[in-house]
Legacy VTK file of the C-alpha trace (Angstrom):
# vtk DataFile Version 3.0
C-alpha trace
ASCII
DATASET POLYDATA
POINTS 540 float
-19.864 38.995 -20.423
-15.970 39.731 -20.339
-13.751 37.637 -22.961
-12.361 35.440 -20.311
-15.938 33.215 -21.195
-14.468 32.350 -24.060
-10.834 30.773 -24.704
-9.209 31.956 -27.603
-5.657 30.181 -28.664
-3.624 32.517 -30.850
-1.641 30.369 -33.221
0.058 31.833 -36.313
0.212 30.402 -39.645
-0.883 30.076 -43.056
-2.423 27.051 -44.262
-3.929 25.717 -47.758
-4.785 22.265 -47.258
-8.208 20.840 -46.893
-9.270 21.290 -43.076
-10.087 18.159 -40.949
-12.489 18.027 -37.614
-10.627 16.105 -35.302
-13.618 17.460 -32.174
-16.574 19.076 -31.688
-17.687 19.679 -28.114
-19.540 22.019 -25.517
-17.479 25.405 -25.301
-17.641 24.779 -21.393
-18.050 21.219 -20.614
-15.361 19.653 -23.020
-17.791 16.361 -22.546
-15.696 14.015 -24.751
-18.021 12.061 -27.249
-17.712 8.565 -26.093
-19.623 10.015 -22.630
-22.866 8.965 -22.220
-23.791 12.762 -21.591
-22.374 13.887 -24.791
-23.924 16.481 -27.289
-24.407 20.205 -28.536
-27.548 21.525 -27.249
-29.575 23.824 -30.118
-28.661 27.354 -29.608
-25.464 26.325 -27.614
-21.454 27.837 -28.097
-19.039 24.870 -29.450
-15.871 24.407 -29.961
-14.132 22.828 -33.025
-10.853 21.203 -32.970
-8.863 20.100 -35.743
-6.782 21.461 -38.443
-6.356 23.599 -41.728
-9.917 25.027 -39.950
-8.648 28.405 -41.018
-6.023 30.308 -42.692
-5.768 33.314 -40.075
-6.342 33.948 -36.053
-9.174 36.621 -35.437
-9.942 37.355 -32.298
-13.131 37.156 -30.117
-16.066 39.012 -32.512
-18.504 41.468 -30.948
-22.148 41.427 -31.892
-23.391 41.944 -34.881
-22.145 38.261 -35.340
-21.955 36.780 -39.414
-21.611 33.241 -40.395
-18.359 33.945 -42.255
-14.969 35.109 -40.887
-11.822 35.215 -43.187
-13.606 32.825 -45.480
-14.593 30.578 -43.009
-17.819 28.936 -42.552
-19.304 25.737 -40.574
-22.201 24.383 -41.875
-24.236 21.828 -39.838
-26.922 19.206 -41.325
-29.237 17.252 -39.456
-32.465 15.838 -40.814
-32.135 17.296 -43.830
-32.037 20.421 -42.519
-28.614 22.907 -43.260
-27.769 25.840 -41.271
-24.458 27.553 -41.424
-23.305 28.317 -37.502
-22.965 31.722 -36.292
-18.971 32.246 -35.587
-17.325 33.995 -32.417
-13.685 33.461 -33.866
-11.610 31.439 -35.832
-8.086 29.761 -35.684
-5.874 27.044 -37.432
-6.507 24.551 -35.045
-9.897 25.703 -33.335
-13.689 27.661 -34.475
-16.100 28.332 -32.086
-19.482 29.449 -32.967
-23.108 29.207 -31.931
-25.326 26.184 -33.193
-28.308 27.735 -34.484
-31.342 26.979 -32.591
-33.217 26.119 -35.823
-30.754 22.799 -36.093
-33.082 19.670 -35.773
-32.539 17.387 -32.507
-30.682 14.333 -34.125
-27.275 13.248 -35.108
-25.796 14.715 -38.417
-23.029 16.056 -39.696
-20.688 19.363 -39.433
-17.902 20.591 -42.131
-15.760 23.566 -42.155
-15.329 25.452 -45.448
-11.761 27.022 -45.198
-11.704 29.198 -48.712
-13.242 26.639 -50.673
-11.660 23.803 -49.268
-14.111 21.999 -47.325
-13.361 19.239 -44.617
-14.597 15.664 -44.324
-18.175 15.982 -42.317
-17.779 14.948 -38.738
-20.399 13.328 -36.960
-23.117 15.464 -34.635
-25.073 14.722 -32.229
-27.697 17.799 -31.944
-29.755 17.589 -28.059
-32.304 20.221 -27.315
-30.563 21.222 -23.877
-26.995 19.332 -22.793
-25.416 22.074 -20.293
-21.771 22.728 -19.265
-20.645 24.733 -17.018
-17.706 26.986 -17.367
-14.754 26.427 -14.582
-12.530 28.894 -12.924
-9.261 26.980 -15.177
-11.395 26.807 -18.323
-10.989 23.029 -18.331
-14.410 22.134 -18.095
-13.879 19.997 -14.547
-13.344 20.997 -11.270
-13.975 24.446 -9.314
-17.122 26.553 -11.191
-16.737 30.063 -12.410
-19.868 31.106 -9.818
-21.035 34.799 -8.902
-22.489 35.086 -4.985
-25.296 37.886 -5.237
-22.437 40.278 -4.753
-21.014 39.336 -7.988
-17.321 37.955 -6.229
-16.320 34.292 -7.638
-16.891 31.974 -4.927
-13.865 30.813 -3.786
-11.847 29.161 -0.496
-12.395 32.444 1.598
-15.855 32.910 -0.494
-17.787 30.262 0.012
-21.608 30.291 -0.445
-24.113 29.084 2.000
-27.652 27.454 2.148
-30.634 29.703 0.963
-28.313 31.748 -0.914
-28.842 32.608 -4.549
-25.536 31.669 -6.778
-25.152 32.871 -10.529
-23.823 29.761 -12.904
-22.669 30.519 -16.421
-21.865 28.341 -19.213
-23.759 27.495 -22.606
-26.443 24.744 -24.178
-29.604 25.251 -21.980
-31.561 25.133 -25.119
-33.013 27.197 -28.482
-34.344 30.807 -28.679
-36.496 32.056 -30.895
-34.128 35.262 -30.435
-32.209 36.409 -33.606
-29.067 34.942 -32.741
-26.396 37.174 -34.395
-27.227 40.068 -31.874
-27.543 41.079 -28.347
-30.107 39.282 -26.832
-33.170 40.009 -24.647
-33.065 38.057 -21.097
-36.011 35.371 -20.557
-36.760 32.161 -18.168
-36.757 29.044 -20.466
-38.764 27.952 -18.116
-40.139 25.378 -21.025
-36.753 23.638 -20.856
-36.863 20.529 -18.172
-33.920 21.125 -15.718
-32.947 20.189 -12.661
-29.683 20.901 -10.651
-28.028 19.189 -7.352
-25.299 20.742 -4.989
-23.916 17.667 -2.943
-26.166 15.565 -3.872
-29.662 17.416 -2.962
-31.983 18.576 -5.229
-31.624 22.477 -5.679
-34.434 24.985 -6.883
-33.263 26.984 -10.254
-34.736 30.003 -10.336
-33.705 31.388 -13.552
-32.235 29.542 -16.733
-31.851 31.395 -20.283
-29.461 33.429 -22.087
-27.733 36.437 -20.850
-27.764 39.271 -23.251
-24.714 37.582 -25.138
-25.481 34.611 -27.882
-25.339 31.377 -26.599
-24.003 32.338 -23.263
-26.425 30.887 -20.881
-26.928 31.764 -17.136
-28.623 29.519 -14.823
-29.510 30.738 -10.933
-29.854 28.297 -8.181
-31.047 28.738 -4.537
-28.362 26.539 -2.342
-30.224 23.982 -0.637
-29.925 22.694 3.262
-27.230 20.351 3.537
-26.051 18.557 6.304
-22.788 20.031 8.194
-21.182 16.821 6.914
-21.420 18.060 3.364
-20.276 21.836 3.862
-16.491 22.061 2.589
-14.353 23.344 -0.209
-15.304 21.235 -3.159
-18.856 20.387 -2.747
-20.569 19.023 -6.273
-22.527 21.104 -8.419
-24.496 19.059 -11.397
-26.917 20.781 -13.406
-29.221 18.108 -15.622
-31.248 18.776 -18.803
-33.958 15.661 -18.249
-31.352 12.843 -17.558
-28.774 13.919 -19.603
-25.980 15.757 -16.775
-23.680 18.322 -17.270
-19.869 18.305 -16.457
-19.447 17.907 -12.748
-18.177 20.751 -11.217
-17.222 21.565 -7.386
-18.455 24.428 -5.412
-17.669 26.213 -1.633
-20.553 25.720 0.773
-20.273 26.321 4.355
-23.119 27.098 7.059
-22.507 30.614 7.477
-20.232 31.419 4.331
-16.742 32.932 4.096
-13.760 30.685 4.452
-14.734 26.781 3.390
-14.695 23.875 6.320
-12.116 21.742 5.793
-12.942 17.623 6.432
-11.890 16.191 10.238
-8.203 14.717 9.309
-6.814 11.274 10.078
-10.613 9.520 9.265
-11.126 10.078 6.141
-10.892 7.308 3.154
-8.142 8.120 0.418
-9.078 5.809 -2.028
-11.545 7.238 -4.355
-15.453 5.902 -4.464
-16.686 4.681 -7.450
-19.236 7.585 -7.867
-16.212 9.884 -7.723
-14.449 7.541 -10.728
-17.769 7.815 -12.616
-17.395 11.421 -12.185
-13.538 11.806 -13.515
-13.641 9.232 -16.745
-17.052 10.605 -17.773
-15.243 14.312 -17.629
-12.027 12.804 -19.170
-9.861 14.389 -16.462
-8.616 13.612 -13.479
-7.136 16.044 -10.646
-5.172 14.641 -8.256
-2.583 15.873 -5.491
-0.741 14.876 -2.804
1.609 15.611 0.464
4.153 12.752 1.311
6.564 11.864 3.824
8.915 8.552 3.348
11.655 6.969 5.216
13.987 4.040 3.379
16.219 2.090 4.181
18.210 0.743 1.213
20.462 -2.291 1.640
22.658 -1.071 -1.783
24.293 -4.388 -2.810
27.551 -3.920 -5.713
30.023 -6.493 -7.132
33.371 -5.809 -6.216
36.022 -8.301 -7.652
33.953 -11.198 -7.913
31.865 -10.649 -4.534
29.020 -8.549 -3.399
29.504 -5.601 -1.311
26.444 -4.477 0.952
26.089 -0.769 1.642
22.998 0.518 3.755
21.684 3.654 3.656
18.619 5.894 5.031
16.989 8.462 3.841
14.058 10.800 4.559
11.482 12.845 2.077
8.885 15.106 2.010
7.371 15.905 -1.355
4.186 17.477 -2.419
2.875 16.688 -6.162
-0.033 17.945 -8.311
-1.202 17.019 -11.913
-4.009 16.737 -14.350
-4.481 13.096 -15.842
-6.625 12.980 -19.251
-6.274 10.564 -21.888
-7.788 7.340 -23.125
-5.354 5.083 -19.827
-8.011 7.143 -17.459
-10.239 4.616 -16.522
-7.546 1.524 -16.063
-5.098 4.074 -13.821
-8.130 4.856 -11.596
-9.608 1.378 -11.604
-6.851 -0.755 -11.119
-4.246 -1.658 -8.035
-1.670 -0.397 -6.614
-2.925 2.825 -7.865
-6.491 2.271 -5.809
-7.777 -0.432 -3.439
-5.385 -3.082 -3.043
-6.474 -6.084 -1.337
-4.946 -8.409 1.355
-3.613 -11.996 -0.735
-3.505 -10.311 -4.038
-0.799 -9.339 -6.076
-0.403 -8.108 -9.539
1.532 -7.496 -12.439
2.588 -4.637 -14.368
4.425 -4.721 -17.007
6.268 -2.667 -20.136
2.976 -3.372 -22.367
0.348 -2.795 -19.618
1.131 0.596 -17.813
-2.262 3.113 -18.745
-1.618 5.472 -21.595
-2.592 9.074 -19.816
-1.490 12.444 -20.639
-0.338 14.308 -17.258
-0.574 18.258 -16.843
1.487 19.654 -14.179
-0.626 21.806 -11.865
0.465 24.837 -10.009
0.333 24.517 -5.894
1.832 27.933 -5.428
5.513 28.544 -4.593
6.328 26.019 -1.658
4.429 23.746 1.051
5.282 23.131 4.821
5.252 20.609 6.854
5.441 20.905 11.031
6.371 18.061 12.769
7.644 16.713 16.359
10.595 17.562 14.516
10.151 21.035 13.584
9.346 22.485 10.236
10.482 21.412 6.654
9.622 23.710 3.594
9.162 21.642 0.134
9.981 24.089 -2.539
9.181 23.998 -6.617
11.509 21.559 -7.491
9.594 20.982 -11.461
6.153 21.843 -12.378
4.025 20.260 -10.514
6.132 18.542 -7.931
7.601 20.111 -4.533
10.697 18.951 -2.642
12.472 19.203 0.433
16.017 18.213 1.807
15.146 17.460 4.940
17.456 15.244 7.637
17.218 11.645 7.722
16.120 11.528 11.204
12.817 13.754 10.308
10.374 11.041 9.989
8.968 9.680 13.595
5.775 8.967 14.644
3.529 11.028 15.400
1.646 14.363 14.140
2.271 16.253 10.976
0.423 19.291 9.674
0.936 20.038 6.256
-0.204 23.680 4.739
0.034 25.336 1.331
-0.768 29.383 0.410
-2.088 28.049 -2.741
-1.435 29.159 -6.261
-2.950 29.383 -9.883
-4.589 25.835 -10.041
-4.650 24.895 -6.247
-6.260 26.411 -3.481
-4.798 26.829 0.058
-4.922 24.240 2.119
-4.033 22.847 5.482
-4.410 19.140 7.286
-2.452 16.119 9.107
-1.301 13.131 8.829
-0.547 10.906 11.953
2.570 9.075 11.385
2.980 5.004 12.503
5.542 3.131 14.126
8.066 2.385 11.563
8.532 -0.921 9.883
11.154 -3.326 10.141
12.293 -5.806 7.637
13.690 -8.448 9.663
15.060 -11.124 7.003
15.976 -8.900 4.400
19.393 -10.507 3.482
17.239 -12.746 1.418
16.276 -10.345 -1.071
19.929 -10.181 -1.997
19.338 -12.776 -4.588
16.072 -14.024 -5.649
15.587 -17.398 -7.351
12.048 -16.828 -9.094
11.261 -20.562 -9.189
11.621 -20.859 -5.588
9.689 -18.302 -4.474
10.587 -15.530 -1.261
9.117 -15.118 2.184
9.478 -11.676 3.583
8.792 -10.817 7.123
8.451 -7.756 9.384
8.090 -6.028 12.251
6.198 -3.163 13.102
4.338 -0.288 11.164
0.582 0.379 11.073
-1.523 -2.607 12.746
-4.510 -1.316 10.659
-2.924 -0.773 7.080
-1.876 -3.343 4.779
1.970 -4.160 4.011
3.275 -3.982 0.495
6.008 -6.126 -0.833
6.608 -5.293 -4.523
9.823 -5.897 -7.014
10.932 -4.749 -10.083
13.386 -6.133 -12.731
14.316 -4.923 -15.997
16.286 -5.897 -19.398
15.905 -2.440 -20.951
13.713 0.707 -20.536
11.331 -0.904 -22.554
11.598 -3.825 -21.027
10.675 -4.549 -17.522
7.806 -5.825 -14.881
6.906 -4.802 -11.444
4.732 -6.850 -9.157
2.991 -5.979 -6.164
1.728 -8.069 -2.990
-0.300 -7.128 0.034
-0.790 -8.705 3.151
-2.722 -7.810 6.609
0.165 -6.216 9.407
-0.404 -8.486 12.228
0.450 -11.204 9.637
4.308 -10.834 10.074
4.486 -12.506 6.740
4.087 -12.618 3.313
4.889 -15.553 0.435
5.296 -14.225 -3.306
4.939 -17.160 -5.199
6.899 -18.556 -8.423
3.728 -18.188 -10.453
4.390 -14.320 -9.886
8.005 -13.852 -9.664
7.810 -15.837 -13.137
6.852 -12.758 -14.651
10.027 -10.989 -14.135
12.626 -10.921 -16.295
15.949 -12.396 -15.285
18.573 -10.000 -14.117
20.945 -9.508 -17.029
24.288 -10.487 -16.383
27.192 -9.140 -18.201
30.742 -10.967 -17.279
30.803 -9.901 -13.566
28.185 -6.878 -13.579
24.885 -7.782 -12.427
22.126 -5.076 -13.431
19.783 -5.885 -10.420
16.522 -5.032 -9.945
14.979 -4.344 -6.318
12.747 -5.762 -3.388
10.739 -3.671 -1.851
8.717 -3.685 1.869
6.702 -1.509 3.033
3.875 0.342 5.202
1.600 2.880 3.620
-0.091 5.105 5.219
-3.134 8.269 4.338
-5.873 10.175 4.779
-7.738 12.081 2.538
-6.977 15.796 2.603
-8.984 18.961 0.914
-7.530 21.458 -1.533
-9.406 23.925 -4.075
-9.117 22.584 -7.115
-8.035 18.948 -6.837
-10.649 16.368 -7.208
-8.476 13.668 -4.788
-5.947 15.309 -2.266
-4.011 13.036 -0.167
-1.604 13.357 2.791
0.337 10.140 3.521
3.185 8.380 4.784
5.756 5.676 3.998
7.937 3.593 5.628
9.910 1.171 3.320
13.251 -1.153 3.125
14.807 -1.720 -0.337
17.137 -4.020 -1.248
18.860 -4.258 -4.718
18.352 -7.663 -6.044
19.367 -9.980 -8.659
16.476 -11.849 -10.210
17.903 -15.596 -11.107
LINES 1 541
540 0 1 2 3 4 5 6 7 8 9 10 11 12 13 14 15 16 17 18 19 20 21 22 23 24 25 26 27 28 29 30 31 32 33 34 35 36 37 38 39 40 41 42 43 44 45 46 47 48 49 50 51 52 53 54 55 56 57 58 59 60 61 62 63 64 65 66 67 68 69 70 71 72 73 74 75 76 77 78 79 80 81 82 83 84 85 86 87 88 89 90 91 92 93 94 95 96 97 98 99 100 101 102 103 104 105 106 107 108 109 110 111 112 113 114 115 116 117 118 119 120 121 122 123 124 125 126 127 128 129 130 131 132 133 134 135 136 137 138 139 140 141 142 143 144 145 146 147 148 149 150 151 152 153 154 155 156 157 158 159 160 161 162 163 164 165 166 167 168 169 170 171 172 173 174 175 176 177 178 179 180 181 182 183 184 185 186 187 188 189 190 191 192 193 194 195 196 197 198 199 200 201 202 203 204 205 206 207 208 209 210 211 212 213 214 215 216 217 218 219 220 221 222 223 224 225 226 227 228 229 230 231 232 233 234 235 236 237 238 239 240 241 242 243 244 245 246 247 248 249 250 251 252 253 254 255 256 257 258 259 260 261 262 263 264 265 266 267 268 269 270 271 272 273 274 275 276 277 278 279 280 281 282 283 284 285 286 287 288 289 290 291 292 293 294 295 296 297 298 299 300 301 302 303 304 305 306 307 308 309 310 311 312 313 314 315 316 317 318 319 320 321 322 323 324 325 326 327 328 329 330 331 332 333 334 335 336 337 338 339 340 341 342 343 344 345 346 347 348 349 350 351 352 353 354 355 356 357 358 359 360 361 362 363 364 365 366 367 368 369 370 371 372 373 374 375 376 377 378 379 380 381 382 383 384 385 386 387 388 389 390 391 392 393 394 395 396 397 398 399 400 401 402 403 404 405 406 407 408 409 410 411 412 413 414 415 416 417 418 419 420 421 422 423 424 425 426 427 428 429 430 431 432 433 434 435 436 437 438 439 440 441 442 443 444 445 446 447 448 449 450 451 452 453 454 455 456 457 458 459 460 461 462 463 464 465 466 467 468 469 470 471 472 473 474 475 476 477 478 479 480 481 482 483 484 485 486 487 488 489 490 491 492 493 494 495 496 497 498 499 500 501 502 503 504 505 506 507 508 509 510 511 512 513 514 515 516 517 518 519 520 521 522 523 524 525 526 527 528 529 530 531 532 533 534 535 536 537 538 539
């Protein structure tokens, strides 16, 4: 085992206070405890988080392992039974250790003795086997840190292939009766009931037990015969102790190996399916990415003097974002329109007090993306982390084909697919956007765009940044039409007025177009394509 199987944070500091357990999870998995798959199998590596958990950094031990480092010790209780854990390092803020196997299956309790200050117990739950699986980003979700017989990591250009033999590492397939503290000796727990699935199918294991390094477990599986619909760049690897599953994970498989498939473009769904929102909340993390190309028109309307002044303007995009969503807001973001599956005749309502509360984790897409149209090529450079942008001319954006491709960096893989662009949209009455009298009602109607996609009208108004509320509409294409009623325009706040400034809000048309794309590392990758018409408006 190198050092990389274990994640270390060096943090300096001295601290004197009682320590507190804020988490204790898999080492690997990171299963958060409110999953239905949560727990630390006997025998397994954890991790603690909290703080005060230690008044030094040490780094990574080597075997002999003790249950003490600089005065530290975690001692967990179930069933009566104590056992203090066996410790791989300690931190401030983190201690990870081995759960001895000797713990009792149960839920108990776990404390930290920092010096002789000793932390409120924390609640564990104590499984005889609950597996993660480590990742290539240490996250515990997305691509798997997996060996090919050759011992390479499987990757984009490495991909594995049915009837081959691939080498899974990660911790919590179950006790020993090993001495714990020391190198171990190598054996099949065959004993322990486990099954494992790559895209879907059942898959033999062939080996499951430690490696020769406490509580590091290695599992081998023979690749099963999948269809040549399955075979791409992020295939799902589960590996389940009885019925309890680990952290889903994502795999290369192609028929002959070497480079991953990538999907057909241009028929491919990109809203997510509810398995694959199962998958995300359950892991507590959410990787998403995207390629985009938009073309506004924005009717700018200012008061001059007492009287409005139109200005109209178009522009052209192409941007290219990546990020990590976590957080308790996970489930309502992925759940809940526009964000996923709108519907024609609905609208809804978002407001200051309703948008999810998510943490978002910039991800690294490498140092630019490209996309080659009937117009030539554009280049979207690092513009933040995380997001990519291009100044590209505002007569860029026509229909027809675009291929998008990306060299790939430290959390994305390369990548390469299209997107075929629609006839553009037309807003033919916009002038009546200009001002919007929310009792009354507005009709919008269009021209154009995608016959087969929806059409979104959505507003916004706001009194402050704290303040606001955005609604959003959808209707059929061939429609031509669409009515947002006073019940939701309601919602809206009133454009403030101050003497003769209006601070107006907006009305917004537009098509939307995608197709779901593949990239290494990202659970959801989408190319897509907007056509829109904005006009500033006052709410009344």
């Amino acid at each position: 085992m190198k050092t990389v199987f274990l994640s270390v944070v060096a943090l300096s500091g001295v601290a004197f206070a009682a320590p507190t357990i804020n988490s204790v999870l898999n080492n690997y998995s990171y299963t958060l405890p409110n999953s239905p798959n949560y727990g630390i199998a006997q025998g397994s590596i954890f991790v603690i988080f909290g703080t005060q958990l230690s008044n030094a950094t040490t780094g990574l031990q080597n075997v002999p392992l003790g249950t003490s480092l600089q005065g530290v010790t975690v001692t967990a209780s179930v069933g009566g039974v104590a056992k203090q854990a066996i410790l791989y390092y300690v931190t401030p803020t983190q201690v990870a250790g081995i759960l001895p196997s000797a713990i009792p299956v149960g839920t108990g309790t776990i404390t930290v003795n920092n010096n002789g200050q000793v932390s409120p117990p924390a609640v564990l739950i104590v499984r005889q086997s609950d597996f993660g699986i480590l990742t290539l980003d240490g996250s515990g979700t997305g691509a798997a840190a997996v060996f090919d017989v050759g011992f390479k990591f499987l990757s984009a250009t490495n991909s594995t292939k049915p009837n081959e033999v691939i080498q899974i590492f990660g911790t919590g397939v179950g006790p020993t009766t090993n001495d714990e503290t020391i190198q171990q000796v190598q054996s099949n727990l065959t004993n322990i009931s486990m099954t494992a699935e790559i895209g879907g199918v059942p898959a033999e294991i062939q080996y499951r037990g430690r490696t020769i390094f406490p509580g590091l477990d290695q599992i081998n599986i023979k690749v099963p015969t999948l269809s040549s619909t399955a075979f791409g760049c992020n295939v799902s690897l589960v590996i389940k102790s009885g019925s309890i599953a680990s952290n889903t994970t994502t795999i290369p498989v192609s028929q002959n190996g070497g480079a991953c498939p990538l999907p057909p473009n241009g028929n491919t769904d990109p809203n997510p399916t509810q398995a694959e929102i199962n998958a995300w909340v359950a892991a507590g993390t959410y990787k998403t990415g995207g390629v985009s190309l938009l073309s506004t028109v924005g009717y700018n309307v200012r008061d001059v003097n007492g009287s409005s002044v139109t200005n109209m303007t178009r522009f052209n995009g192409f941007t290219a974002s990546f990020n990590r969503l976590s957080g308790p807001g996970l489930l309502p973001f992925l759940t809940t329109p526009p964000v996923v599956n709108p519907k024609a005749g609905t609208c809804v309502v978002v407001t200051s007090a309703t948008i999810p509360n998510y943490a978002i984790t910039p991800l690294n897409a490498g140092p630019s993306i490209v996309s080659a149209g009937p117009n030539g090529n554009q280049t979207a450079t690092l513009f933040q982390p995380g997001l990519y942008s291009a100044t590209v001319p505002n007569t860029y954006m026509v229909p027809g084909r675009y291929t998008f491709t990306g060299s790939g960096g430290t959390d994305v893989g390369a990548f390469s697919g299209t997107l075929d662009v629609s006839p553009e949209l037309i807003w033919t009455n916009n002038d009546a956007a200009k001002v919007v009298t929310r009792s009354d009602g507005i009709t919008v109607q269009w021209t154009g765009g995608d016959p087969t996609q929806l059409v979104t009208v959505t507003g916004q108004s706001a009194v402050s940044a704290s303040n606001f509320a955005t609604f959003y509409c959808w209707a059929n294409n061939p429609d031509g039409q669409l009515t947002v009623s006073p019940s939701i325009l309601n919602q809206l706040p009133a454009s403030p007025v101050t003497g003769n400034s209006i601070s107006r809000g907006s009305l917004t048309v537009y098509s939307y177009f995608a197709t779901r794309l593949m990239a290494p590392g990202v659970d959801l990758f989408t190319a897509s394509g907007e056509w829109a018409v904005t006009v500033t408006s006052q709410y009344k």
